[in-house]
C-alpha positions, -999 to +999 in steps of 0.1 A: -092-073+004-070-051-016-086-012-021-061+000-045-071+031-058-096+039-028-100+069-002-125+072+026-139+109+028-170+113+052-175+078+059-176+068+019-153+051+002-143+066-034-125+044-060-103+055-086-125+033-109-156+050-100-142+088-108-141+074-144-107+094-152-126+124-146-100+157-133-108+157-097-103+196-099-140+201-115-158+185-087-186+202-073-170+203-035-152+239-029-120+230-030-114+241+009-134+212+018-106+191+007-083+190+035-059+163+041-074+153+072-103+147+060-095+120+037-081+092+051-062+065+026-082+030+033-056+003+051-038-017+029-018-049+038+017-042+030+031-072+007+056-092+019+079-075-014+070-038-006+082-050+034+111-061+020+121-030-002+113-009+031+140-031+050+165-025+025+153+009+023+160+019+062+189-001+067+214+013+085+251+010+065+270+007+092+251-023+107+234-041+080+234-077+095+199-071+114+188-060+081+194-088+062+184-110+088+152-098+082+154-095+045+162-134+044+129-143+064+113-118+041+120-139+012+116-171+031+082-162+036+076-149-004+090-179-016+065-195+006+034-169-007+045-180-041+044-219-035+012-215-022-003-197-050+008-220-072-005-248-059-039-230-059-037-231-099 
């Protein structure tokens, strides 16, 4: 299940769809209600892509081979996720 947009604030999850573009700034909760620990982001499943660019993103210079490693059984895997989706069409 992907949430996107979503937040959870007080057990209630609010959608980026369901604020209808509206600026967040004229809501009716004082705005010191609105603390960052109060709103949690709802988990997302990281794509096999976006684990990919983190890879690549923290890898070390001056030992890349690990990284790479990795990055090649990254896009094992994607090629894989992409087969299989295309076969479901």
């Amino acid at each position: 299940m992907n949430t996107g947009g979503c937040a959870t604030h007080a057990s209630r999850t609010v959608c980026a769809e369901d604020l209808g573009g509206e600026e967040i700034g004229r809501s009716e909760v004082p705005s010191q209600m609105l603390t960052v620990d109060m709103v949690t982001e709802a988990p997302r499943k990281m794509s096999t892509q976006d684990r990919i660019n983190e890879v690549l993103d923290n890898c070390p210079m001056s030992n890349p081979m690990p990284c790479l490693a990795e990055v090649q059984r990254l896009n094992e895997q994607l090629m894989s996720e992409i087969l299989a989706r295309h076969k479901e069409d």
